[in-house]
N, C-alpha and C positions, 0 to 999 in steps of 0.2 A: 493494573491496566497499562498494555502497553500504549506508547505514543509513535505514531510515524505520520513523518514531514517528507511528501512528495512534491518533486516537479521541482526540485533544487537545481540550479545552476552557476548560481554568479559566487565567485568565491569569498567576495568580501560578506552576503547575505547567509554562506554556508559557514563562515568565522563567527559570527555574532549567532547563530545558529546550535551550535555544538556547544554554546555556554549554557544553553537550558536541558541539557541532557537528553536527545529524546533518546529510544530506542531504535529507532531507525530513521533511516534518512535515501527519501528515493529518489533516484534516477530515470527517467522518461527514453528509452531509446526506440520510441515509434517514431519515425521521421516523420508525419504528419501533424504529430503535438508542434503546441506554440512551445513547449517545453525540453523538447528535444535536444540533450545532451552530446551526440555524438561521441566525442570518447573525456571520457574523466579526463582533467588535466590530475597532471602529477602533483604537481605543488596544491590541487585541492585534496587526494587525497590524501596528503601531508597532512592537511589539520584535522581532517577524522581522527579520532580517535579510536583505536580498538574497538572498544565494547559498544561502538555505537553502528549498529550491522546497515550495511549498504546494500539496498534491494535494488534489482533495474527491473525496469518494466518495459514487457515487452508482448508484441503483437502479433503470432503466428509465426515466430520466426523459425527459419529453417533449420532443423536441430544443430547441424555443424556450426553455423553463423550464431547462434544464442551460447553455445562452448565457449567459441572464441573471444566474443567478448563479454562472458563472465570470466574468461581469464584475465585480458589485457586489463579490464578495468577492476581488479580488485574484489569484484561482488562478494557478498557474504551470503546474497538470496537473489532468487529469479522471481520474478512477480509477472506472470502467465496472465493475460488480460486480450487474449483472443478468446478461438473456439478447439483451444490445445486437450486433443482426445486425453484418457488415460494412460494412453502407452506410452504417449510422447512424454508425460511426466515419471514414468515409468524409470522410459530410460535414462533420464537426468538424476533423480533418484540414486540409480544404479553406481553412478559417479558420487554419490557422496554428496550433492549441489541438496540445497535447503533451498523448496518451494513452497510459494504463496498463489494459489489457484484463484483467480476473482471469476465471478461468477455475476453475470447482470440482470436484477431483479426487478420484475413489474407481477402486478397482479397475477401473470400466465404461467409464474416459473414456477415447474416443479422440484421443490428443496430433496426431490428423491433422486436427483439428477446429480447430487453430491457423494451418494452411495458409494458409486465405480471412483472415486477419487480419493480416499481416505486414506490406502493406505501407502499411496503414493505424494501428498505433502502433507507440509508441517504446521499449515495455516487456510482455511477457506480467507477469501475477502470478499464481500458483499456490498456492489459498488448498484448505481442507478441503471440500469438501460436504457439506452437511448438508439438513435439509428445509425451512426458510424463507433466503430471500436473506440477505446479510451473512456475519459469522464465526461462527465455532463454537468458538473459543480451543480446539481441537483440532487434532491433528496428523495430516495423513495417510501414507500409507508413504515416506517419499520415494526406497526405492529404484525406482520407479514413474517418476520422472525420465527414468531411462535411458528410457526412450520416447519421450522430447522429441527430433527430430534436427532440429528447426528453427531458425532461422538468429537469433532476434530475441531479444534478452538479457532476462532474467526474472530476477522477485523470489522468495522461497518465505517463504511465510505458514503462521499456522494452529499456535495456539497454541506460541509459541516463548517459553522462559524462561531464567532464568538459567545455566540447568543444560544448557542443548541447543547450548552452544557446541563443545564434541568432539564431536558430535554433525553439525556441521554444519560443520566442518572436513574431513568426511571427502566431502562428496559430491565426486564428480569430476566434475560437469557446467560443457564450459567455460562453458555461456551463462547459470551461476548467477551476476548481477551484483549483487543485490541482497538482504538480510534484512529482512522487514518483523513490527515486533515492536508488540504493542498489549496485551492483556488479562492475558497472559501474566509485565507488570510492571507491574501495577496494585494499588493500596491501595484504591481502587473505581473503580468504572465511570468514565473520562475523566480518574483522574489515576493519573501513572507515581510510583513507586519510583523518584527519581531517581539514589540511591545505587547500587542495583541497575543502573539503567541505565549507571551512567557506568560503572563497572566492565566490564559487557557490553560496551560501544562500544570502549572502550580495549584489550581484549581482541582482541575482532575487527580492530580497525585494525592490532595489532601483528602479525600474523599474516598481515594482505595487505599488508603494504608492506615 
């Protein structure tokens, strides 16, 4: 089960961070988030490590402008959290770039709306919906999953905390690969509880290997 820590900013929060190993570690560049990155400093991507991939998140952005600064800033992955058609990931794709499509779930959505996306990323993410782009550090039902019969491995978002680890033990979807946790273990906006977190991590590791 992978682990990804979103809405990172402060670099002394991203240092004590990268000692619990996640899998990924995301960056916010919707200027409207409280989380809102701007551009990676240098000296934080200094203490990344390698193998720990850097996704940015980002919100309808103008294909040339999401290029650009998936170059400047290092990314290892695009993480698409508007209403970014099929082509648009299409042509990212085409470049080699590793996408993570989210998708915002209520009652209304139909998981057949994933079909046209498959074979253009590498990751569905299945985050809350709410009425402005971004999260909602809310949870949606996720017995709602069993409607997913599609084939590409997915993360589930949407206000996940300390407490929602039995919780999320129990879903039986095989193509749940990944937890993506952000607001949910925060002391404020862009920096994590790292106590809390390491605990969570450690947790969940123990229980998928």
């Amino acid at each position: 089960m992978k682990i990804k820590v979103c809405g990172m900013k402060d670099k002394n929060n991203i240092d004590q961070l990268v000692k619990l190993n996640p899998d990924f570690i995301g960056f916010i560049f919707h200027p409207h988030s409280e989380r809102y990155v701007g551009k990676i400093d240098e000296e934080l991507l200094a203490i990344i490590p390698g193998h720990i991939q850097k996704a940015g998140v980002f919100v309808d952005e103008p294909i040339e402008s999401i290029i650009g600064k998936y170059h400047l800033n290092k990314l290892d992955f695009l993480q698409l959290h508007g209403n970014e058609f099929p082509d648009y990931c299409r042509q990212l794709k085409k470049m080699g770039i590793q996408i993570i499509k989210t998708f915002r779930i209520n009652r209304d959505f139909d998981f057949q709306k994933t079909e046209d996306y498959e074979l253009c990323c590498d990751y569905f993410l299945f985050d809350t919906a709410g009425v402005l782009a971004g999260g909602t550090g809310k949870k949606f039902d996720w017995s709602l999953l069993n409607q997913y019969k599609g084939n590409k491995p997915f993360f589930i978002s949407g206000g996940i905390g300390p407490d929602d680890l039995p919780s999320l033990l129990q879903i039986p979807h095989p193509k749940l690969s990944g937890i993506d946790v952000n607001s949910g273990f925060e002391t404020e906006p862009g920096k994590k509880d790292i106590p809390k977190l390491g605990t969570f991590i450690t947790e969940l590791r123990q229980q998928f290997h």
